[in-house]
C-alpha positions as a Markdown table, in Angstrom:
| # | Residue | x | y | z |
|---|---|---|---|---|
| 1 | Unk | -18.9 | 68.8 | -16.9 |
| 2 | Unk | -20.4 | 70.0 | -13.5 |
| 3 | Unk | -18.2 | 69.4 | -10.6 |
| 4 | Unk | -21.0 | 66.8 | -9.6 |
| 5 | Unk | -20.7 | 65.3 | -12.2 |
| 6 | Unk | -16.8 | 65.0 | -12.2 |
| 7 | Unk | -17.1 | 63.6 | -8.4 |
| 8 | Unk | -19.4 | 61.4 | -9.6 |
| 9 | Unk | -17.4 | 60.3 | -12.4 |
| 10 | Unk | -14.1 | 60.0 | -10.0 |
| 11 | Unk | -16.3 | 57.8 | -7.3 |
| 12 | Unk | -17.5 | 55.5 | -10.2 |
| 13 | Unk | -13.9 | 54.9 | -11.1 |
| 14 | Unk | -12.8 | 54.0 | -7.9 |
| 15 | Unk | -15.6 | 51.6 | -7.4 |
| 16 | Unk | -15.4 | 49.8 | -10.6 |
| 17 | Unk | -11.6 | 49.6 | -10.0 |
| 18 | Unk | -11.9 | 48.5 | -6.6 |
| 19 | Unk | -14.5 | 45.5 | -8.5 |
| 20 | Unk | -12.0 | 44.6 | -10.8 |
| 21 | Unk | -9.1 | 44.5 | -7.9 |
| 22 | Unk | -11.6 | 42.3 | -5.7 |
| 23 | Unk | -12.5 | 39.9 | -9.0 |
| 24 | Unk | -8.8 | 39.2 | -9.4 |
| 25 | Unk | -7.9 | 38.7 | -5.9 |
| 26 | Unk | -11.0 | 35.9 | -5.8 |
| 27 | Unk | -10.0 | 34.6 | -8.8 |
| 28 | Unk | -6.5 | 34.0 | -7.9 |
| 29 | Unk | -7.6 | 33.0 | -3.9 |
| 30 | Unk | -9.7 | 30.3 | -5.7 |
| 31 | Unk | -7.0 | 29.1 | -8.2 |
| 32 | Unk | -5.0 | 25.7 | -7.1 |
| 33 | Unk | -1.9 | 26.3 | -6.2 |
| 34 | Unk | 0.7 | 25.5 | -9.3 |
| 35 | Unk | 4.4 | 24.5 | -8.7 |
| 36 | Unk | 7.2 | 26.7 | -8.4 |
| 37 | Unk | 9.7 | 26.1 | -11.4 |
| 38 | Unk | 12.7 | 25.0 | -10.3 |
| 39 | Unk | 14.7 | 28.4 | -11.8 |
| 40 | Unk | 12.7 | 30.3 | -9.1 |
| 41 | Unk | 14.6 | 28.8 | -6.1 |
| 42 | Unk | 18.1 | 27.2 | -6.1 |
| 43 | Unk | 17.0 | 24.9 | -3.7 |
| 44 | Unk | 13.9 | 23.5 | -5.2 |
| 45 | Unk | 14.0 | 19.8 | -6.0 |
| 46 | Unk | 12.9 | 19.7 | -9.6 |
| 47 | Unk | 9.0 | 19.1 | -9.8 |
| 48 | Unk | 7.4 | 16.2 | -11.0 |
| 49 | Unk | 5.5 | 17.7 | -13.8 |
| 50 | Unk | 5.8 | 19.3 | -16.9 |
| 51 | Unk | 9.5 | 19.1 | -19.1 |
| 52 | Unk | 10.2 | 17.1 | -15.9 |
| 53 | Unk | 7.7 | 14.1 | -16.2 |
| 54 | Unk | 7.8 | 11.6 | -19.0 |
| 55 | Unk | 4.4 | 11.4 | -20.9 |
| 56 | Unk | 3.5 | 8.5 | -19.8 |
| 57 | Unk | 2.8 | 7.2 | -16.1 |
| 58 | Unk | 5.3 | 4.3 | -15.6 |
| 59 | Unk | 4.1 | 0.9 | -16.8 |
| 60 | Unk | 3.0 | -1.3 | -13.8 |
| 61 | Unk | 5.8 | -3.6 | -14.7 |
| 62 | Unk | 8.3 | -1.4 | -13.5 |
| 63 | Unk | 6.6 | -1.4 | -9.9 |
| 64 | Unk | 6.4 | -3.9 | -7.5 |
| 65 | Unk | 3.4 | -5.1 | -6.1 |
| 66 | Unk | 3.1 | -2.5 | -3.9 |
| 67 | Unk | 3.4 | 0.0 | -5.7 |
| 68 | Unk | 7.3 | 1.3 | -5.5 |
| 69 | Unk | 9.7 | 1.4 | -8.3 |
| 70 | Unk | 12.1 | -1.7 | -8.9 |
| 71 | Unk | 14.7 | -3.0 | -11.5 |
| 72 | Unk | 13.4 | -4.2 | -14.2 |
| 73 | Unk | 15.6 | -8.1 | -13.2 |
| 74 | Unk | 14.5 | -8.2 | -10.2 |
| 75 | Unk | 11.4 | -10.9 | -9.5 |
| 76 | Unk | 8.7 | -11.0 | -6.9 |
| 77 | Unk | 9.2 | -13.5 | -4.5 |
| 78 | Unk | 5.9 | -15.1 | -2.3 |
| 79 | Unk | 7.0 | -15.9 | 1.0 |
| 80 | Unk | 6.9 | -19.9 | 1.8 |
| 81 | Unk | 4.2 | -21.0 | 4.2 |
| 82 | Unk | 4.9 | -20.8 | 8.0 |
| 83 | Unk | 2.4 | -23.6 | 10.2 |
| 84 | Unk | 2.1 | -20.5 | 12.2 |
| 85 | Unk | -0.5 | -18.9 | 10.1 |
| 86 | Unk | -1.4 | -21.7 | 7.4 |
| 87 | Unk | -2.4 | -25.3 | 7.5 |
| 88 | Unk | -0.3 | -27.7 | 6.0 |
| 89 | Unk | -1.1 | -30.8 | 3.5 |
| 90 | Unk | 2.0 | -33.0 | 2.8 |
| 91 | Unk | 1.5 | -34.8 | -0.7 |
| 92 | Unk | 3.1 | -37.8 | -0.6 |
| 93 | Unk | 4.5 | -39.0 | -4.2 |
| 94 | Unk | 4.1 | -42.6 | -5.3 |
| 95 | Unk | 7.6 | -44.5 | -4.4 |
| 96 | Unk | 7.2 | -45.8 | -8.3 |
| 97 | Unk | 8.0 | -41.9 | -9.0 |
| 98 | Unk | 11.4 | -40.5 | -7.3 |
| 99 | Unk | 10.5 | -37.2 | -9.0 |
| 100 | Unk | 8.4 | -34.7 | -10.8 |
| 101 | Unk | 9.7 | -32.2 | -12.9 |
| 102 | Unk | 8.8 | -28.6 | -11.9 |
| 103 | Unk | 6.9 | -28.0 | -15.4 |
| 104 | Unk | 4.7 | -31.4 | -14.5 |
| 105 | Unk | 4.0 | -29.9 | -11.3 |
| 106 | Unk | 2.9 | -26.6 | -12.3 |
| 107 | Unk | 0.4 | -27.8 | -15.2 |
| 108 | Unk | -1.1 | -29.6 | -12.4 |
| 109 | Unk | -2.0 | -26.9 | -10.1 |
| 110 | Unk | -5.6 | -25.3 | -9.8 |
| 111 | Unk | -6.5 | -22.5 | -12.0 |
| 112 | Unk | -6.8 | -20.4 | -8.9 |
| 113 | Unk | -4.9 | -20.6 | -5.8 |
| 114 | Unk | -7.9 | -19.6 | -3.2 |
| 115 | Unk | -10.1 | -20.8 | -1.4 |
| 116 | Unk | -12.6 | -18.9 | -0.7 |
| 117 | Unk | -10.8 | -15.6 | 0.4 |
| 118 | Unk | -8.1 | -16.7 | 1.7 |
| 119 | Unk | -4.6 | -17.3 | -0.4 |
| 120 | Unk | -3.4 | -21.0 | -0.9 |
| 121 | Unk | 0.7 | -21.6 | -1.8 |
| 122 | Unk | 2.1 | -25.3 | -3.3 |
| 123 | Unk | 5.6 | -25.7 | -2.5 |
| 124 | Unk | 8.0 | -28.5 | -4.0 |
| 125 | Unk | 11.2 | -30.4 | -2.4 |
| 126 | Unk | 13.6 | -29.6 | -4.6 |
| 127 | Unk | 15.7 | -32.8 | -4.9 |
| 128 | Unk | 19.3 | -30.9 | -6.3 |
| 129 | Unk | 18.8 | -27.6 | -3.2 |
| 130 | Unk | 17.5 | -29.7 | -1.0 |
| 131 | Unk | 15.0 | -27.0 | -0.3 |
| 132 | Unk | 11.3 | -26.1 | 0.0 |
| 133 | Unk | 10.0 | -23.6 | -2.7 |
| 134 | Unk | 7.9 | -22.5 | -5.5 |
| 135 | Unk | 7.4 | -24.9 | -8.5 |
| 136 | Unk | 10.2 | -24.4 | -11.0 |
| 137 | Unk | 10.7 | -25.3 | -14.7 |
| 138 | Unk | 13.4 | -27.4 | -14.9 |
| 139 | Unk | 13.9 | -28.7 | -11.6 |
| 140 | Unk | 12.9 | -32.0 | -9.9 |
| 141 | Unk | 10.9 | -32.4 | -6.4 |
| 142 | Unk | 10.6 | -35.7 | -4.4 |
| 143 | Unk | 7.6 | -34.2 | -2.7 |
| 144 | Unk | 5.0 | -31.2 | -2.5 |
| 145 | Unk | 3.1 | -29.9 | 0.3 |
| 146 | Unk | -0.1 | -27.4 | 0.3 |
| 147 | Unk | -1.0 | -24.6 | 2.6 |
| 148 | Unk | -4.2 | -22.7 | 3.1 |
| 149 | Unk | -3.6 | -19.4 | 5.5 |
| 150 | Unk | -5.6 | -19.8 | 8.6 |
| 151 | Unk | -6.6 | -15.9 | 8.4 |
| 152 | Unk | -6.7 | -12.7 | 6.8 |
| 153 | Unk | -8.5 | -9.4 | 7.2 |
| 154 | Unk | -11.2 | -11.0 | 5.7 |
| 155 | Unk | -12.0 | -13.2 | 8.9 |
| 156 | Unk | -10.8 | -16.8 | 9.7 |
| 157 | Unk | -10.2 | -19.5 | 7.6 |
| 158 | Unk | -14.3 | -21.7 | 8.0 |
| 159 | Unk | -15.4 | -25.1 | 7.0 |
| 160 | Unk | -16.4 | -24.2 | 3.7 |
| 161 | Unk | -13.5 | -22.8 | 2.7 |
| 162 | Unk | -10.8 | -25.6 | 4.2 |
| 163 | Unk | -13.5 | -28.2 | 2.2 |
| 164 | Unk | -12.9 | -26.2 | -1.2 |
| 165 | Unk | -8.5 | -26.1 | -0.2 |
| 166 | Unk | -8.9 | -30.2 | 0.5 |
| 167 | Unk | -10.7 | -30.5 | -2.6 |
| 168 | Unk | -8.1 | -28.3 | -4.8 |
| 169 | Unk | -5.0 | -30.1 | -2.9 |
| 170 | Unk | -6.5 | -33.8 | -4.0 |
| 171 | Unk | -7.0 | -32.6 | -7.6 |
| 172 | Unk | -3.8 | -31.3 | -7.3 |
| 173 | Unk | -2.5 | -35.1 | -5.7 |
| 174 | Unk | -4.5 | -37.2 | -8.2 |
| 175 | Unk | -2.5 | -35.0 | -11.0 |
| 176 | Unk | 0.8 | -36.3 | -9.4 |
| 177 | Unk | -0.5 | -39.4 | -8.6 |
| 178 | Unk | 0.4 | -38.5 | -5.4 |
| 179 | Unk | -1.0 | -39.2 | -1.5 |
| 180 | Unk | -2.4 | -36.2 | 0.1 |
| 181 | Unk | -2.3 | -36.1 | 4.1 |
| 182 | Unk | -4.5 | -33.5 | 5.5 |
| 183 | Unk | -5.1 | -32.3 | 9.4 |
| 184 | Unk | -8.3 | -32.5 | 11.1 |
| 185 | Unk | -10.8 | -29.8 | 10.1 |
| 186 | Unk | -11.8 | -29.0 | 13.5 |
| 187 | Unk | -8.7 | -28.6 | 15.2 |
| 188 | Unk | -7.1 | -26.6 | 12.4 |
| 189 | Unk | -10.7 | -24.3 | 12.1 |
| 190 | Unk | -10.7 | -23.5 | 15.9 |
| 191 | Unk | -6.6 | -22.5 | 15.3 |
| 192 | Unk | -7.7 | -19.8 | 12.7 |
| 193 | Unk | -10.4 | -18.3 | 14.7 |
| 194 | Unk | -8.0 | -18.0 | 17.2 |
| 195 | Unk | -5.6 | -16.5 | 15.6 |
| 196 | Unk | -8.6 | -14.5 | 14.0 |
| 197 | Unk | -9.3 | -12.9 | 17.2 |
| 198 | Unk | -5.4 | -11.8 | 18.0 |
| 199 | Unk | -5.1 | -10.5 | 14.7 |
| 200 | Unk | -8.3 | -8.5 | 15.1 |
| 201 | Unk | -7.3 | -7.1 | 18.3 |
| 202 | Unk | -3.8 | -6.0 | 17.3 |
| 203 | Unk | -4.5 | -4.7 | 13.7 |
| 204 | Unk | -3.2 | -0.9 | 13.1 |
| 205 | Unk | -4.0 | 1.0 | 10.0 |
| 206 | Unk | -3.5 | 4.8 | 10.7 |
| 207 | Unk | -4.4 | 7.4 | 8.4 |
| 208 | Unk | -3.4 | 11.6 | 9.0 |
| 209 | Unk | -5.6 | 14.0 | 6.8 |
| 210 | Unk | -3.6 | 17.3 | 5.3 |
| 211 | Unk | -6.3 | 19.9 | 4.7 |
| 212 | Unk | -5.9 | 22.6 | 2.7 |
| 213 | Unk | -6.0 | 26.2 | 5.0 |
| 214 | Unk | -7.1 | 28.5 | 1.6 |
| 215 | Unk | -6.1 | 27.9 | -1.8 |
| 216 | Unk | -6.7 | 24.1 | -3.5 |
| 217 | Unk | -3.8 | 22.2 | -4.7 |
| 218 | Unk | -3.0 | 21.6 | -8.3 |
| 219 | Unk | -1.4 | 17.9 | -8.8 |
| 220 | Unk | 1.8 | 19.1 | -10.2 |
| 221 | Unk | 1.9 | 21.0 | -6.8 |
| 222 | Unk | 1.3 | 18.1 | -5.0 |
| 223 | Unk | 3.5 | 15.8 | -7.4 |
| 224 | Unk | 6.2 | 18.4 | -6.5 |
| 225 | Unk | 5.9 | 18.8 | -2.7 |
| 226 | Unk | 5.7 | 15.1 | -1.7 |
| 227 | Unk | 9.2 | 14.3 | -4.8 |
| 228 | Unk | 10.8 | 16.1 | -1.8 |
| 229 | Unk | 9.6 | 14.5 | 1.0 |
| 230 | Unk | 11.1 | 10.9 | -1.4 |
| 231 | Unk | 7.5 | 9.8 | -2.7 |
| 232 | Unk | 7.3 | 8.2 | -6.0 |
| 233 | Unk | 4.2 | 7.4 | -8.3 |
| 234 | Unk | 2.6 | 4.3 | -7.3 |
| 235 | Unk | 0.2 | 2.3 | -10.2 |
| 236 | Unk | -2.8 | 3.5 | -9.1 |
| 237 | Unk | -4.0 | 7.2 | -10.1 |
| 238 | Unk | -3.6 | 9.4 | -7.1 |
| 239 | Unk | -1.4 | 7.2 | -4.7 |
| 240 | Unk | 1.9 | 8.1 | -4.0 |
| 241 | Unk | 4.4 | 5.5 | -2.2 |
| 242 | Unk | 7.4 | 6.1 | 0.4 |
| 243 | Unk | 9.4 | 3.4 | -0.3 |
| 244 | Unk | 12.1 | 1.2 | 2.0 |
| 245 | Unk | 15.4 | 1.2 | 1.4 |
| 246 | Unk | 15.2 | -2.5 | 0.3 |
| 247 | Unk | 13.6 | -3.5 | -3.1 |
| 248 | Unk | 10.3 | -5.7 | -3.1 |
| 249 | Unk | 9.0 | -4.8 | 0.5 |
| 250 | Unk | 5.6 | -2.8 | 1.0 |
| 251 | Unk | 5.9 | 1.1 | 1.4 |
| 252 | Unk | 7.0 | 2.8 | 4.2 |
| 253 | Unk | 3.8 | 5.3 | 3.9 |
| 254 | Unk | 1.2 | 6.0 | 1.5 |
| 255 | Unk | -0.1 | 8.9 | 0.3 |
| 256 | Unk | -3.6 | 9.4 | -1.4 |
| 257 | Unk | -5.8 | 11.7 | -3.4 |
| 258 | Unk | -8.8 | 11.4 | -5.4 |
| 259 | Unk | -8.9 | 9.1 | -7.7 |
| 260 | Unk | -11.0 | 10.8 | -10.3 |
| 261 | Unk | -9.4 | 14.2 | -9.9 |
| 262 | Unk | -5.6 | 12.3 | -10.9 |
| 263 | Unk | -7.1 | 11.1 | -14.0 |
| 264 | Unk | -7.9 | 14.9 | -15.1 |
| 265 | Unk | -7.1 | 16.0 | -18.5 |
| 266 | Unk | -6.0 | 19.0 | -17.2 |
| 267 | Unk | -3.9 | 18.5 | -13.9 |
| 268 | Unk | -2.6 | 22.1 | -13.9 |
| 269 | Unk | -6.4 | 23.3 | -13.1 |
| 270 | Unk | -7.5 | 20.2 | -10.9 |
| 271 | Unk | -8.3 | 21.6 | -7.3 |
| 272 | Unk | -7.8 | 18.8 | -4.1 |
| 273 | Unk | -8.0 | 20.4 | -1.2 |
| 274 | Unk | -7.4 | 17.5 | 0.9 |
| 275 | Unk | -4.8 | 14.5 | 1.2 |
| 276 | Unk | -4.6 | 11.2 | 3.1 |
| 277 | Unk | -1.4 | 9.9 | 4.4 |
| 278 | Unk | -1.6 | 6.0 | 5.7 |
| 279 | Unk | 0.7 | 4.1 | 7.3 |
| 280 | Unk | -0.1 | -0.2 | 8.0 |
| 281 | Unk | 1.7 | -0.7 | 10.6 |
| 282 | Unk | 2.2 | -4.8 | 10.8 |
| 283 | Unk | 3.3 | -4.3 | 7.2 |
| 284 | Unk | 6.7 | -1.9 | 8.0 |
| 285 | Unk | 9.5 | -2.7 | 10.4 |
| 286 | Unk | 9.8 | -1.2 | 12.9 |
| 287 | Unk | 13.1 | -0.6 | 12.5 |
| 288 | Unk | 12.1 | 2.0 | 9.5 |
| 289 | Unk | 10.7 | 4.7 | 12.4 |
| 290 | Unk | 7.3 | 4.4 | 10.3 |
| 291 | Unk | 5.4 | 6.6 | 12.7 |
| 292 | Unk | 8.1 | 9.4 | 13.4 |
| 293 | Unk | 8.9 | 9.3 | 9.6 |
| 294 | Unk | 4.7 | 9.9 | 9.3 |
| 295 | Unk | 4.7 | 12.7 | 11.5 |
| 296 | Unk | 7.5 | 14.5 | 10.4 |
| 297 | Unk | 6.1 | 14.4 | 6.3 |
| 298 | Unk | 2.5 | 15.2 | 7.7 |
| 299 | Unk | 4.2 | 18.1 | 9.4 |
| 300 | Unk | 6.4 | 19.0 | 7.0 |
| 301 | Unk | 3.9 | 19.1 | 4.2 |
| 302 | Unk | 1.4 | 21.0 | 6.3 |
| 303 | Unk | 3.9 | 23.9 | 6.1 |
| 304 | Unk | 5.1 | 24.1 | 2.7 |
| 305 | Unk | 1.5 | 23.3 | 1.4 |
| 306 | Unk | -0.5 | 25.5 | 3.7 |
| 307 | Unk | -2.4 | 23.2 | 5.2 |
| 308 | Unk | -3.5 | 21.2 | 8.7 |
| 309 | Unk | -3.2 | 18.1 | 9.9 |
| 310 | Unk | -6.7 | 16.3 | 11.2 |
| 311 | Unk | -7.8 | 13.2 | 11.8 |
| 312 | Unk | -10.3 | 11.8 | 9.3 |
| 313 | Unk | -13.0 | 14.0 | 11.3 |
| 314 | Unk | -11.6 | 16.7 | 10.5 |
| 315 | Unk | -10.1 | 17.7 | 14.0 |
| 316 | Unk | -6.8 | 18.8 | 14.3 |
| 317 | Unk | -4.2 | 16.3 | 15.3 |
| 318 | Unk | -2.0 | 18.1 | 18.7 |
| 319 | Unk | 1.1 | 16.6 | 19.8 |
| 320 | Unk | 0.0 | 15.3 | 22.7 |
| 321 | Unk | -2.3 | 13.3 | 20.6 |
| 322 | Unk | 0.3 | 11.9 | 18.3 |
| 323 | Unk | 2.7 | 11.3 | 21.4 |
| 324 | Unk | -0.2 | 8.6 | 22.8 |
| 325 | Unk | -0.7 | 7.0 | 19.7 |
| 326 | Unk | 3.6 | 6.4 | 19.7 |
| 327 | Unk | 3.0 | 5.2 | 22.9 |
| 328 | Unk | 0.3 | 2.1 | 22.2 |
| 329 | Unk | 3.0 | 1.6 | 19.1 |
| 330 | Unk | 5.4 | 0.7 | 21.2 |
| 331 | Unk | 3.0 | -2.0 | 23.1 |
| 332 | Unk | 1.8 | -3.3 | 20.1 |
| 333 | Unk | 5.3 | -4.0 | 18.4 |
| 334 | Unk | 5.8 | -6.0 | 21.2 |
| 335 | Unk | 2.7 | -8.1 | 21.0 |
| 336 | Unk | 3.1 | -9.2 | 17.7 |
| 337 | Unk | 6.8 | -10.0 | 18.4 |
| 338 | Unk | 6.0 | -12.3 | 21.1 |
| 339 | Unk | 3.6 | -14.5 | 19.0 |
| 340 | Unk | 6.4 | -14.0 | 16.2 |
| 341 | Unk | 4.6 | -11.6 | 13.8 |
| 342 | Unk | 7.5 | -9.0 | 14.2 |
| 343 | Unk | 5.9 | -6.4 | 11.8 |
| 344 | Unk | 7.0 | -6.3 | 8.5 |
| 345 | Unk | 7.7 | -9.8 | 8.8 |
| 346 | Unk | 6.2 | -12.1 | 5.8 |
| 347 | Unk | 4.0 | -14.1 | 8.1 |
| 348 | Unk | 2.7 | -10.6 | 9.7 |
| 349 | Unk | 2.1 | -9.3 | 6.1 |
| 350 | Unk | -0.2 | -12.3 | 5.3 |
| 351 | Unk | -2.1 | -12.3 | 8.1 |
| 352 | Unk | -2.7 | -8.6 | 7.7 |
| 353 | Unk | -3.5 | -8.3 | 4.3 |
């Protein structure tokens, strides 16, 4: 072999090997980032995924209804009706009929408890607490009263819909033969779309973007890195709740992927690139530190996944930024205190939901 031909042998080489070198470096660039095994770091919280995660997602009977985990005794609980944000019908029994028995009274209720969009609640005297509450088997009420909620995010209670409650309520009545005492229509429709318009003009969702700076995320990644920040699975594929300390109440935070890419058959090899973190703010005490708690897992995960935080533009979030947006907090806490919607209150839960 000529020595041209040796030098051009040698230069091939280091091409092809410099191909190959490039290849894999791309490949593993491109390849979502997997979990770290909890062997490989003693301070690793163990990962949600693999010999650590149970087969099957948790049944939806184990979670409350928003989504955290709960013992399996404990029951959800509506709140009662508040004549701040619902109108009231009293129903009235007949004085030939002290009592109804709680399984009487719930046979006679409407197959749905809406009207329209907006939730309706029955609740019973109970003759033995002496209390206002949800129908019961087994117990005995001297009287029931029906409430429609003035409004929800899905506008203020209208005529149509208060017709279609006054309807339900008398069906419900004429069940019991009971008397049925409803407010005027007017009155109670012009109280809605006022408190329509407050509810409107102090309603907070805020939502923080993580983005990924290079590599995609695998879900057992992500699975792994929010377990340490204290998120658990929620019941829908892809959401991820913080919860409170106390049982039954909505999440402190949410956090969400795509859908579609959590239902993967093969979650080691899924690639998200891109997580939402929301916080409702008249649905969390304030008391819980919601926002600096949201700020300090947005932050925390942007360094251990490699990625930024943005608002859903795409623009990264500064701290000046995020030190307004604790400011109008603060203003709007108070707000909703003084017309007794403290957040995370049940009445300020209904009204924004």
């Amino acid at each position: 072999m000529s020595t041209l031909q040796l030098g051009l042998a040698v230069a091939g080489g280091v091409v092809l090997a410099a191909m190959v070198a490039h290849s894999a470096w791309a490949s593993r660039r491109n390849t979502p980032r997997q979990p770290q095994h909890p062997s490989a770091d003693p301070q690793q919280e163990p990962s949600l995924h693999g010999d650590d995660m149970p087969d099957t997602v948790p049944m939806e009977s184990m979670l409350d209804e928003f989504g955290s985990a709960k013992p399996a005794s404990l029951q959800p609980r509506k709140p009662a009706m508040d004549a701040l944000i619902d109108v009231i019908a009293t129903v009235a029994l007949d004085p030939h009929t002290p009592a109804v028995l709680g399984e009487v009274a719930l046979a006679a209720l409407p197959a749905s408890l809406r009207a329209g969009s907006k939730p309706m609640l029955v609740e019973g005297y109970n003759l033995q607490s002496l209390l206002w509450e949800l129908p019961a088997v087994g117990q005995r009420y001297g009287g029931f009263q029906v409430g429609v909620q003035l409004a929800n995010r899905s506008g203020a209670l209208n005529e149509i819909e208060f017709s279609e409650f006054v309807a339900k309520t008398q069906a419900f009545a004429d069940a019991l033969s009971a008397s049925p005492e409803f407010p005027d229509m007017l009155h109670e429709v012009a109280r809605a779309k006022e408190l329509d318009q407050f509810a409107s003009a102090h309603d907070a969702q805020l939502a923080f973007s993580i983005r990924a700076r290079s590599a995609a995320w695998s879900i057992p990644f992500i699975q792994q890195c929010v377990a340490q920040q204290g998120f658990v699975a929620g019941v829908i594929p892809g959401r991820l709740v913080l919860p409170t300390a106390q049982e039954g109440l909505p999440p402190v935070l949410v956090l969400q992927f795509d859908s579609q890419v959590a239902l993967s058959d093969d979650p080691l090899h899924s690639a998200i690139r891109a997580l939402t973190l929301q916080l409702d703010v008249a649905h969390v005490a304030q008391d819980e530190r919601p926002f600096e708690r949201m700020r300090a897992v947005a932050n925390a995960l942007a360094v251990q996944m490699d990625g930024v935080v943005t608002d859903d533009q795409g623009n990264p979030l500064l701290e000046p930024s995020l030190d307004a947006i604790a400011n109008d907090l603060q203003g709007l806490y108070a707000a909703l205190e003084q017309h007794d919607l403290k957040a995370g209150s049940p009445q300020a839960r209904r009204l924004f939901s």
